[in-house]
C-alpha positions in Angstrom: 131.4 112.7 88.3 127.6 113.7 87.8 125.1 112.0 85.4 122.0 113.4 85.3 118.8 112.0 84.4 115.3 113.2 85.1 114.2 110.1 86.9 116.6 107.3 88.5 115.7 104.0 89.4 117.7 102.1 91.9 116.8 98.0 90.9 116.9 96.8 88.1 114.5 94.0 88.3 110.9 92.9 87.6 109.2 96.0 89.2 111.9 98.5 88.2 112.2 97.3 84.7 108.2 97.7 84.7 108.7 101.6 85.8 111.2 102.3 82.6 109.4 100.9 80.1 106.0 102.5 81.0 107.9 105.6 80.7 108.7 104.7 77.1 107.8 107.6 74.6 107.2 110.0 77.5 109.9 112.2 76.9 111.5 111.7 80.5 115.2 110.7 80.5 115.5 107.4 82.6 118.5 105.8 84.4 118.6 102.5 86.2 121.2 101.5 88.7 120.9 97.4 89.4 123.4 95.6 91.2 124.0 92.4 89.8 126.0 92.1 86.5 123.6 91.5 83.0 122.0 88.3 82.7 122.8 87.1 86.5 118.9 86.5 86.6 119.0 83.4 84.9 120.2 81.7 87.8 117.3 83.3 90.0 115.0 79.9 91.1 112.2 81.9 92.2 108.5 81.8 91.1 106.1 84.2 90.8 102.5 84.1 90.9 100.6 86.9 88.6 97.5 88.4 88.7 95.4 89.3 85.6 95.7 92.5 86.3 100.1 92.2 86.2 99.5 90.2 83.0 97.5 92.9 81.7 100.3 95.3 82.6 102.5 93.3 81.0 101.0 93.0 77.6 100.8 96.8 77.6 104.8 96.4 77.9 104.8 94.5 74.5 106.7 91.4 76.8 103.6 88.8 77.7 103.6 87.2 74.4 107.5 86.0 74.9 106.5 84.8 78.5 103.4 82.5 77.0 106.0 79.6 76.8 107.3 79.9 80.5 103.4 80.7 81.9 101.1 77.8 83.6 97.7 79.3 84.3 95.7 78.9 86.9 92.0 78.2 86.1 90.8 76.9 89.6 91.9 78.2 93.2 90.5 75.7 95.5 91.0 77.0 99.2 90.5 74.2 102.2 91.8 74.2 105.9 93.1 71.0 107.2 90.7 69.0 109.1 87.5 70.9 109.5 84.3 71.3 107.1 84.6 74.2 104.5 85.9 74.6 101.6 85.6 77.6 98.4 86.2 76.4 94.9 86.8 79.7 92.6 86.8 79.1 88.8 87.8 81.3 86.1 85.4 80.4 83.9 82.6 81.5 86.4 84.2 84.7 86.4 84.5 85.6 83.1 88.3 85.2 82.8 91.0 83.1 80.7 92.5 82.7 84.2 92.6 83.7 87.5 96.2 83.6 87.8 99.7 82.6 85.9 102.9 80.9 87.1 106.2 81.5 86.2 109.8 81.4 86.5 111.5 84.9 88.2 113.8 84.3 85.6 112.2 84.0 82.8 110.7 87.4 83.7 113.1 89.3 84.8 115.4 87.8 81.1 112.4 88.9 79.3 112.2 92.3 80.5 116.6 92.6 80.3 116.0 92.1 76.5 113.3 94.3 76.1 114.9 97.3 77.7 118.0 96.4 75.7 115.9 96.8 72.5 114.0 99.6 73.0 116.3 101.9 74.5 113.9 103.5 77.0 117.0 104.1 79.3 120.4 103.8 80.3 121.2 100.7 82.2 124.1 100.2 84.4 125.0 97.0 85.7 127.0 96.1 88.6 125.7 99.6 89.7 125.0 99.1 93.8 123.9 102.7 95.4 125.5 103.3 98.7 123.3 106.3 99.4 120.8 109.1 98.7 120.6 112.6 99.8 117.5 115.4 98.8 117.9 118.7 98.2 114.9 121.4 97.5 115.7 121.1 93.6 117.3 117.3 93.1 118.1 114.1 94.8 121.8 112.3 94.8 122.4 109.1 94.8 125.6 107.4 95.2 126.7 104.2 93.9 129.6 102.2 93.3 130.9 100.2 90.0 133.8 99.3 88.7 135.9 100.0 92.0 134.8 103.6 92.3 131.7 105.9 93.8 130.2 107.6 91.6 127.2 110.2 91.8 124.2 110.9 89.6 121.8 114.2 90.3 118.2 113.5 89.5 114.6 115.1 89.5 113.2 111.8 90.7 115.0 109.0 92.3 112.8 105.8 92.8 113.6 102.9 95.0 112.4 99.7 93.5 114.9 97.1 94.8 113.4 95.4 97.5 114.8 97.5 99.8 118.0 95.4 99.6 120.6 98.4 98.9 119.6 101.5 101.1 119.0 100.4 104.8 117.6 103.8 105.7 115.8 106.8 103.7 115.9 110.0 104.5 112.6 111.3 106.0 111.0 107.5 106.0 110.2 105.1 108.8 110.4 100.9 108.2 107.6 99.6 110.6 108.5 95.6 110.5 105.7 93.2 112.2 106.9 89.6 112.6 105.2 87.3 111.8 107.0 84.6 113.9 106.7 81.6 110.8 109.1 81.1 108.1 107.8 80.0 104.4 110.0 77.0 102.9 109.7 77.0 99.1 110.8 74.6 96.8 109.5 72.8 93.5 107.8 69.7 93.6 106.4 67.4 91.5 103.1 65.0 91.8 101.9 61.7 90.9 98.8 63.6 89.5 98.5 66.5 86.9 97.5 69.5 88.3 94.9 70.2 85.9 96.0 74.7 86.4 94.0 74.1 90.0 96.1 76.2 93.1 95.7 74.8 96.2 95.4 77.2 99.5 95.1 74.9 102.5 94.9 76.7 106.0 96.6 74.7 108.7 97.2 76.0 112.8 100.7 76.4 112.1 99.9 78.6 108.7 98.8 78.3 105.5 100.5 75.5 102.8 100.2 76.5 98.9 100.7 74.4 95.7 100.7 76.7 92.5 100.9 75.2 89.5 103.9 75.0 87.4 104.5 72.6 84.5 102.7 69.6 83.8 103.2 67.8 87.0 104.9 70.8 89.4 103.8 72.9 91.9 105.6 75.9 93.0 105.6 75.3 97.0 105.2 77.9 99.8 104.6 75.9 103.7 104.6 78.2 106.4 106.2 76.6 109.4 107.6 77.8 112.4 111.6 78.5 112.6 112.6 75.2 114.0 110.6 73.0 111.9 111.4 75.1 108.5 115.2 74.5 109.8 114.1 71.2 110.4 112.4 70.3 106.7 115.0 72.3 105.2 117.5 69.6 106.5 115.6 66.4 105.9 116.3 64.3 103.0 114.2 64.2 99.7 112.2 61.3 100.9 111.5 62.2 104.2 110.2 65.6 103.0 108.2 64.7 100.6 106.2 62.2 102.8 106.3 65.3 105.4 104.8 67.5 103.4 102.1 64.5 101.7 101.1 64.1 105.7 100.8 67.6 106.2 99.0 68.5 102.7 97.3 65.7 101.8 96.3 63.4 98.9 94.5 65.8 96.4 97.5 65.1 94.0 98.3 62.6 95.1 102.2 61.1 95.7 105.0 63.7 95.8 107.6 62.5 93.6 110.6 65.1 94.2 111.7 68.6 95.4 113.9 70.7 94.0 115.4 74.1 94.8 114.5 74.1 98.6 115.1 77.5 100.5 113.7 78.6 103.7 112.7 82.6 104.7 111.4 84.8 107.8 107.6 85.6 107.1 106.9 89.3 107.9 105.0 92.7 107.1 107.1 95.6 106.7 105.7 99.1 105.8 107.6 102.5 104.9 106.1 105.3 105.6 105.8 107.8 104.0 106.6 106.4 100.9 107.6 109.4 98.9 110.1 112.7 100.1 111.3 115.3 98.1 112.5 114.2 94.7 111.9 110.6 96.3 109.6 108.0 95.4 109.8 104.0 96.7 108.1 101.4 95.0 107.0 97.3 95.6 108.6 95.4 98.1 110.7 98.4 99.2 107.9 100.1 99.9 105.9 97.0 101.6 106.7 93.6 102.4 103.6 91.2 102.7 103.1 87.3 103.6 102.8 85.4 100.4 99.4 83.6 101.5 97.4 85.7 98.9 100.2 86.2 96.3 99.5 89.9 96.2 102.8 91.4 97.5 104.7 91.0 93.6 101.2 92.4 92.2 100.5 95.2 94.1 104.9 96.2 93.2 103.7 95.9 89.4 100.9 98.3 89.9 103.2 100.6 92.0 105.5 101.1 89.2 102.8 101.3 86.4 100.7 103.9 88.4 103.9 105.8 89.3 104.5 105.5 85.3 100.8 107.0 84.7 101.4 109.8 87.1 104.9 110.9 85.8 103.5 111.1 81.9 100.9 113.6 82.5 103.6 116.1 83.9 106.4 117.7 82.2 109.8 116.3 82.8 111.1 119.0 85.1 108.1 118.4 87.2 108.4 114.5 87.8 109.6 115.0 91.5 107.9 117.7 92.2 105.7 117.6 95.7 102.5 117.8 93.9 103.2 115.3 91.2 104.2 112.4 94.3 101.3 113.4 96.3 98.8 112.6 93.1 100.7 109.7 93.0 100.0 108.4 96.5 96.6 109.3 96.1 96.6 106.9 93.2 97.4 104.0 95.4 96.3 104.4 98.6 93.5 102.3 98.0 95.4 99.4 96.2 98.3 99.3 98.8 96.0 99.6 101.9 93.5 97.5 100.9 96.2 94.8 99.9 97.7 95.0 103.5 94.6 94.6 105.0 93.6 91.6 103.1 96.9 89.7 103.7 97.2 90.4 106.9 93.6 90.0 108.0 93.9 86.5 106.5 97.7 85.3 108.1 95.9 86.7 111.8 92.7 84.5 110.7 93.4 81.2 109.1 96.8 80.8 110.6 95.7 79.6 114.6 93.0 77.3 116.5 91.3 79.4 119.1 88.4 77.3 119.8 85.6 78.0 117.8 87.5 80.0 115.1 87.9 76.7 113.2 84.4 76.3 112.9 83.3 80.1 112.2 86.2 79.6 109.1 84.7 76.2 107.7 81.6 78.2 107.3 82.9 81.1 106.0 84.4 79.6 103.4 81.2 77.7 102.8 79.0 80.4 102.7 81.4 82.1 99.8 81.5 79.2 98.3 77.6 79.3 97.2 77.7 83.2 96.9 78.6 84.2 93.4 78.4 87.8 93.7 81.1 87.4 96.7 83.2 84.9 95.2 83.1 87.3 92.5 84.2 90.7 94.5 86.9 88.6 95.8 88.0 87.1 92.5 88.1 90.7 91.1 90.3 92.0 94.1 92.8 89.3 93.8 92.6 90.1 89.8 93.2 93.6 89.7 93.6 95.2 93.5 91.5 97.1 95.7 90.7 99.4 92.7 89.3 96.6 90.7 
């Protein structure tokens, strides 16, 4: 059985939701396979940190506004490392933004952009759809998938991989380069003695960085870098015993920890795919790269994937959406962004995340010296806010 559709997105979620409805009123017929069954999400316990550039993206979408009541914002990013001088306060009022970031539930996002799709019919969505594999031809891709007990194949001008990379193990004509980092991250949900006030905390530490994100009145959405046997090891303790961990290890800017909910533990590494097009083949966000979460910009830089990819597909005609010129315009488009992103989280993990004599120093005054230089806190700021092309 053949469906066709001029472009084909395999994932359903957050980034490939983001890719349909950009293509909204472009005149290109959209399809999108996701695996789990409708409304599954809800039961997703991630967060997500967004830059102003995602919300931005977002509100073009026509979704922000029923996000506002799931949102925190983040006002103040105060970055630190744990016992030594140094430290860089950034403020969104000094740079000329409502915010310099927002918090919120993978849930409530991925719900809100379900019910969108559902309303505006932008494409046809089939659920419990898992692909099982893709194959290129000079004139179409095919992709295989299986629901309701059978395989089933649909011939398109543009199939796009935007699911994480958690269906298709291998691509035709593409190489995974994976760099471990060696740490795992155990996040979680915790809540403080203290208000939060919308400040972030990034606190550098030998054995990697610790983040608090804001999220509710009183929660912080928690990433701790750790190695294997000690995330194992915190993962196991029990509620008090990690909470007065992770006080000892943080320390007392909000003050008491007063619970932890939703604890989960997960391999830290840096996975690239190159190239990230082929014919009539174009992968997108995570599938396409896989960064530490010590800058937040891995989620982001999947966002912009999809509404560049978007950009570049409307200024073409239909037919020509997989066409080699349209993909190479395309990865022109964000080989700044997704390089430049790399760069910057890995640069940091290799930098902040050891104690080589003397480093710790050289980094307490780094941070000092952006700390009273506006026009760099600035450049960062903007980077963080809307990418390398910012």
């Amino acid at each position: 059985m053949h469906n066709d559709a001029d472009v084909l997105i395999i994932g359903g979620g957050p980034v490939g939701a983001t890719l349909a409805l950009a293509l909204r009123g472009s005149g290109v017929a959209v399809t999108v396979l996701e695996a789990r069954s409708a409304g599954v999400a809800s039961n997703d316990q991630r967060t997500l940190a967004l830059s102003e550039g995602s919300r931005q993206i977002l509100q073009r979408l026509g979704v922000w506004q029923a996000l506002t009541p799931y949102v925190t914002t983040i006002a103040t990013i105060h970055i630190s490392q744990r016992g030594r001088l140094g430290r860089s306060i950034m403020q969104a009022r000094e740079q000329g933004q409502e915010a310099l970031g927002y918090v919120l539930p993978y849930a409530a996002l991925a719900n809100v952009l379900d019910q969108k799709l559902a309303e505006c019919g932008v494409a046809q969505v089939l659920f419990d759809a898992r692909a099982v594999g893709l194959a290129s031809t000079e004139y179409d891709a095919h992709v295989r998938y299986e629901r309701d007990g059978a395989t089933q194949e649909c011939r398109t001008r543009l199939a796009v991989v935007a699911d994480g990379g958690r269906s298709l193990n291998e691509l035709p004509g593409m190489q995974r380069d994976v760099r471990e980092y060696g740490h795992c991250a155990v996040v979680g949900t915790v809540t403080s003695v203290l208000p939060h006030h919308n400040i972030a905390y990034e606190r550098f530490t030998p054995e990697g960085p610790v983040a608090l994100l804001p999220s509710g009145e009183h929660g912080f959405a928690l990433v701790w870098t750790a190695d294997p046997a000690e995330a194992e090891a915190l993962i196991a303790l029990d509620e008090d015993a990690f909470l007065s961990r992770l006080h000892q290890h943080f320390g007392d800017r909000v003050g008491r920890f007063t619970s932890i909910a939703d604890r989960a533990a997960f391999p830290l590494k840096l996975a690239t795919l190159r190239p990230v097009t082929g014919p009539h083949l174009a992968v997108i966000g995570n599938a396409a790269q896989t960064l530490h979460p010590v800058a937040g910009q891995g989620f982001n830089l999947g966002l912009r994937d999809a509404w560049e990819l978007a950009a570049t597909l409307r200024d073409v005609a239909p037919d020509a959406v997989g066409n080699p010129e349209t993909l190479a315009r395309y990865c022109a488009r964000r080989r700044l962004d997704t390089g430049g992103g790399i760069f910057f989280t890995d640069f940091l993990v290799r930098s902040f995340s050891n104690d080589l004599p003397g480093l710790g120093t050289a980094r307490g005054m780094a941070l000092a010296a952006l700390d009273l230089m506006a026009p760099a806190k600035h450049f960062v700021a903007r980077k963080m806010s809307f990418g390398a092309n910012g």
